[in-house]
Steps between C-alpha positions, in 0.01 A plus 500: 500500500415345172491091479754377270340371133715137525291426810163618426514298164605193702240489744246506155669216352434319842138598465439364150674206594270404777183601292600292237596184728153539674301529139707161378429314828144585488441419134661182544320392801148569299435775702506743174442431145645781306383361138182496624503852542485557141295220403227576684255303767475135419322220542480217791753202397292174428741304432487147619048580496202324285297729354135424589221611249268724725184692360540848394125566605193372599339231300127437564417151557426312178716724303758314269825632561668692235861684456342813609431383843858405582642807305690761765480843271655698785820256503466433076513106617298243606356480894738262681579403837847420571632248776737279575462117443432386859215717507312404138163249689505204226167595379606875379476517116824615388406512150304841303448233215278245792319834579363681182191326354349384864219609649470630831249371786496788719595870494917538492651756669833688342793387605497143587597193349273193351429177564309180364232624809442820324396347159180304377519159307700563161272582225278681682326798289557830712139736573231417716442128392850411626370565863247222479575159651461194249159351491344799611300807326517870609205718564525896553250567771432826625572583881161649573368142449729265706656802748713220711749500163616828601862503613607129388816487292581296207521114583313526815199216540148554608198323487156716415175428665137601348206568733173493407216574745185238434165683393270409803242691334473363148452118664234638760252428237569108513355371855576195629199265506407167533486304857894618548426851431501607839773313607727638151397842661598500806836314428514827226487748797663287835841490229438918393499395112320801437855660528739304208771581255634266260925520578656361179898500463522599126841535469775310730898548440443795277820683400549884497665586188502894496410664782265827595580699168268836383478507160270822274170325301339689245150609584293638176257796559242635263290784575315761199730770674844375484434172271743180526744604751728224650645511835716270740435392853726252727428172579685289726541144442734165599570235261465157675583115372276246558384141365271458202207375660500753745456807219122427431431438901667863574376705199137333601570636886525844349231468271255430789656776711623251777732664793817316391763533772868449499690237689885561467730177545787470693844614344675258699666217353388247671155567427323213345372587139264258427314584833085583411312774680125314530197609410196600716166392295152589705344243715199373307175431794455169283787322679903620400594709258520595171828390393649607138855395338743815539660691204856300573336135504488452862172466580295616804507290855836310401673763760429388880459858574187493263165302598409242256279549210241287623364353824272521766331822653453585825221250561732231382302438165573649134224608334443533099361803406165471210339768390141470440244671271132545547316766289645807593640356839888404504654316792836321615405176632799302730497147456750370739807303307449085564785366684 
């Protein structure tokens, strides 16, 4: 039995009534967005958002900021960060104009925003000498001479510490004489002074500026087969900050070939900055000890973990030490020091 058209047709109408009621209801609860169906996938609504300059890419520390760090290509814009007011900290630039021209103080990672904290001083010139605190001088010293530099980062403090053994051997020519000599000796071996170094702190509150970095000298060969040939070869080094003074006493603890150890500082706040690390001069058998000014002013003793210059020896009597001549004989004589 065949259905009748009339009904068949009204059961279709009922269909593509209900369809259409269910496509308006969801379009106007949000649920769809037909237009958007042609116009393709857009973006996230910001309005009511600050845009927050952010870097594009990483900016090495001491770099002056340009347009090209902030510049997005991918997105054709600048690198921002957007968020709502409540969550803008007061000391987040908001501004690309209070960005471009500083210089950097550390190594900025894409994709976050600036603050006063991640600039030096304005008018700083970017490169190397931006790194170096005022008052100070840099030196680039290689790591096979101080080793303890390895692994410090920029702005960590560290104190450096020359050894130099005493030459028993070279004063072994110049005996002690005179009625004290006996007594000079034995004080000489009872205290071990045989076995000495002379500790000097040459440089205290030093500043890394640039840490462990390999960088490709040139090394010139000549040879009748090949002539002038010139080659490269790596060198590690660290550039370091410290005071004037203390340039001469370090490049002179090199010079001699002292062991010059590395103290690292405390990163902590709290850490006092104008503490000084002592020095450790050699007991002289004469009565004391030989006592020098160090390379930041603060001469030797002042410390009370450091024995005085001067004073009595171990039989309770200084002695002055004179060195005699007598034809081919040469002899320290003690004179004890009048009280």
């Amino acid at each position: 039995m065949r259905t009748p058209a009339r009904g068949y047709g009204a059961r279709r109408s009922w269909f593509a009534i209900v369809v259409v009621t269910a496509f308006a209801g969801l379009w106007i609860a949000g649920i769809i967005n037909p237009p958007g169906w042609f116009r393709g996938p857009q973006g996230p609504d910001h309005r009511g958002q600050i845009p927050i300059p952010s870097s594009a890419v990483v900016i090495p520390a001491y770099t002056k900021v340009s347009r090209d760090h902030l510049w997005n290509p991918r997105a054709g814009s600048f690198a921002v960060i957007y968020l709502r007011p409540e969550q803008v900290p007061p000391e987040v630039i908001r501004s690309i104009n209070a960005v471009i021209g500083r210089v950097v103080d550390h190594d900025k990672p894409p994709g976050y925003a600036f603050t006063e904290a991640d600039f030096l001083p304005k008018g700083t010139r970017p490169g190397l000498t931006a790194g170096i605190p005022a008052g100070k001088r840099a030196m680039r010293i290689p790591v096979d001479r101080i080793p303890g530099l390895v692994g410090l980062l920029p702005g960590d403090r560290f104190d450096l510490v020359a050894t130099q053994p005493i030459d028993a051997a070279a004063a072994a020519g110049l005996a002690a004489g005179g009625i004290y000599g006996k007594q000079l000796d034995l004080q000489t071996r009872l205290l071990n002074l045989q076995k000495q170094a002379t500790v000097r702190v040459v440089v205290q509150n030093g500043d890394v500026v640039e840490p462990m970095m390999t960088r490709q000298v040139p090394v010139a060969n000549n040879s009748l087969t090949n002539g002038l040939t010139i080659r490269t070869k790596p060198v590690q080094e660290v550039v370091i900050a410290v005071y004037p003074p203390e340039v001469a006493h370090l490049t002179e603890a090199m010079s001699v070939g002292s062991e010059i150890s590395c103290v690292p500082r405390s990163g902590r706040p709290d850490d006092p900055r104008d503490s000084v690390t002592p020095d450790s001069m050699p007991i002289s058998p004469f009565g004391g000890r030989v006592g020098r000014a160090s390379a930041t002013g603060v001469a030797a003793g002042t410390d009370n973990s450091t024995p005085p210059a001067t004073g009595p020896n171990m039989f309770g009597a200084g002695f002055t030490p004179i060195e005699t001549i007598e034809g081919n004989k040469r002899e320290i004589v003690g004179t004890p020091i009048k009280r």
